[in-house]
C-alpha positions, 0 to 999 in steps of 0.5 A: 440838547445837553443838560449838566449836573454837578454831583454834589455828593462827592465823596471820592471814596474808593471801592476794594474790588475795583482796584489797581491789584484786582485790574492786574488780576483780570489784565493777566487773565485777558494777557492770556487769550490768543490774539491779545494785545493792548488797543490803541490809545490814539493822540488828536493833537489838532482837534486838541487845539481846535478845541482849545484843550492841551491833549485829547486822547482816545482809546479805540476799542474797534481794535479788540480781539477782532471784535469792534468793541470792548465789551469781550473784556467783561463777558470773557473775564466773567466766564472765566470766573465762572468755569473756574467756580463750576471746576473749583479751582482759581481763575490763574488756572484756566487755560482757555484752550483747554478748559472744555475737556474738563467738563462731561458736556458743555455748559450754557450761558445765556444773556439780554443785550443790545448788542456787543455785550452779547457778541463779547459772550458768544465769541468768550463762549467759543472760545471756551468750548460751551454754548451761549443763548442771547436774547435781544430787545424789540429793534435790534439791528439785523447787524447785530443779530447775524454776527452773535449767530456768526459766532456759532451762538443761539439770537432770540430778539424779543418784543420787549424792551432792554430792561424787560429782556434781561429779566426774560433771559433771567427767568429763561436761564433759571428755567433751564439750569443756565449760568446767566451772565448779565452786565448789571446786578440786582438783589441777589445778583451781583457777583457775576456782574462785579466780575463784568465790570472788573473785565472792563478795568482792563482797557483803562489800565492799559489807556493809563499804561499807555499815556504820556501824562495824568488825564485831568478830566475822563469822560465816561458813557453809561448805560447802566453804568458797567462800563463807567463804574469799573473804569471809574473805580479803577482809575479813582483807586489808581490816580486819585479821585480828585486827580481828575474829573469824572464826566458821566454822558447818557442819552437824553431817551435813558439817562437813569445815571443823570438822575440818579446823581441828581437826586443821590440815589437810584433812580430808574427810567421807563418807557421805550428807551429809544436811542440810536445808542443802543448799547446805552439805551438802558433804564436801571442803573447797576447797584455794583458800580452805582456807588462808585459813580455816585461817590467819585464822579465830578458831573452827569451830563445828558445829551440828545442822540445828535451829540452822539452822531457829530462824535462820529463825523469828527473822530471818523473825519480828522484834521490834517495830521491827526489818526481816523477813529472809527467809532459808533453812536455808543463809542461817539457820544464823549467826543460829541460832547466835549465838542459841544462843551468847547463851542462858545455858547457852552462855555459856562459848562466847560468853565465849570467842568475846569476844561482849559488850554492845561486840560488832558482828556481821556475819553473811550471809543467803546465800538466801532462801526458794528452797525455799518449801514447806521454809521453810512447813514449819519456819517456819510448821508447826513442822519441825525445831524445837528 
């Protein structure tokens, strides 16, 4: 059920375009979008004790824009990186409401997703006045299917899987003269996904913004690692890197992060993928953020999607006196795993990790129920319970 590695090749090492100036940057971009505000930043002080921790903080991400999940942050800060480029002026001039009367016709962004991704591009989209195309791999959730077309985009749910999509709506877009805008990067293409995980760093300048005390441990979800490495990078350059340890969780089906801090270098997982966390159900790690991850995270762990399901039922059902968070199998994966690290017969993880009675943790709820059929059916009937 849950595998640990200690990253022995930390180095601490920070990366210039994930910095505390480059978060303000991106943090004065999303400011500027209607309906922004910071996401709550909730404080479990019962499930703290519980667990035998000092503080347990999550930031819960249902709360963006409307939208039940993070991923905006990316796809709305890309975008507008790339209107700024097409029309040649700085991103600190794109005015959002305004931007399409300045191009002859629309342009057209296309990108593979498992989901909210796609949803935090077609909702950017719109709200910029251009078009998006979605392309989304075998078993995609209706749910999900209907919301990106909810958002006035075109969805195409393919019969291949995550990784092998992306390279469909890559080669789609180069047929068809679209800018693509793909959360993880490749040789020759990384300069879009840089600006994606710079988007991210967002949520966790305001969770830092927002805490009343330097977390000691912040454990991240990974897919490819978008998510994980701009926050990492941001908090690193920030905080310190050896302020506080970095735990990276994956789904034991896609734990091509896992590996790849194992072994110290990229390492790619195939086959099927199949998680009930979507969102991280991906095979390849990201080159952009893969250095930082390597170079600044204190462990990697690999959990089987049940870890996941137990975070649902614990943030979605709270102790007396502590706030309900909504949160969905690729939100929940953290809060299972530190609930299972706390349990006594993990002990000898939690020891080594350093999590004690004067541990701060920090932790992501990165969606909410953006599958609600999937989310009654494991918090409410009992899916795929320990």
């Amino acid at each position: 059920m849950l595998k640990v590695s200690k990253n022995k090749h930390f180095t601490g090492q920070t990366s210039p375009i994930f910095s505390d100036n480059v978060a303000k940057e991106v943090r004065a971009f999303h400011k500027q979008i209607e309906g922004y505000a910071p996401t709550p930043l909730v404080s479990l002080p019962q499930l703290a004790q519980r667990l035998g921790v000092k503080t347990l903080l999550v930031k819960d991400e249902s709360k963006r824009f409307g939208l039940n999940a993070f991923k905006v942050l990316g796809g709305s800060y890309a975008l507008g990186r790339q209107l700024a480029e097409h029309l040649n002026v700085d991103i600190s001039e794109i005015d959002l409401k305004t931007v399409a009367s300045k191009l002859e016709k629309p342009l057209t962004f296309t990108t593979a997703t498992a989901g909210n991704h796609g949803t935090g591009v077609a909702w950017a989209a719109r709200e910029m006045g251009q078009k998006a195309v979605v392309y989304m791999p075998k078993g995609s959730p209706q749910a999900s299917v209907n919301r990106i077309r909810g958002l006035g985009a075109e969805c195409i749910v393919t019969d291949v899987n995550y990784d092998d999509t992306v390279r469909l709506a890559n080669q789609t877009a180069e047929d068809n003269g679209w800018m693509l805008v793909q959360d993880t990067a490749w040789e020759g293409y990384e300069k879009i996904p840089t600006w994606i995980s710079q988007g991210y760093m967002t949520m966790a300048d305001e969770a830092i913004e927002q805490a009343q005390e330097k977390p000691t441990h912040v454990l991240l979800q990974a897919g490819v690692g978008a998510m994980a490495g701009g926050v990492l990078g941001y908090l690193a350059d920030k905080l310190g890197a050896d302020t506080f340890k970095a735990i990276i969780a994956e789904p034991s089906a896609a734990d091509c992060i896992f590996r790849s801090g194992d072994k110290g270098e990229m390492v790619n997982v195939t086959g099927s993928l199949s998680s009930i966390m979507a969102g991280l159900a991906c095979g390849e790690p990201n080159p952009v953020t893969w250095p930082i991850l390597r170079d600044c995270s204190h462990s990697f762990v690999s959990v089987e999607d049940k870890v996941a399901a137990t975070g649902m039922r614990i943030l979605g059902n709270p102790l007396n006196g502590d706030a309900p968070v909504i949160s969905g199998e690729s939100g929940a994966i953290c809060m299972g795993l530190l609930y299972l690290l706390m349990q006594e017969d993990s002990k000898e993880h939690a020891q080594a990790l350093g999590l004690d009675e004067d541990s701060v943790v920090l932790l992501f709820s990165t969606e909410g129920d953006t599958n609600p059929d999937r989310y009654r059916r494991i918090v409410w009937e009992g899916e795929q319970a320990l």
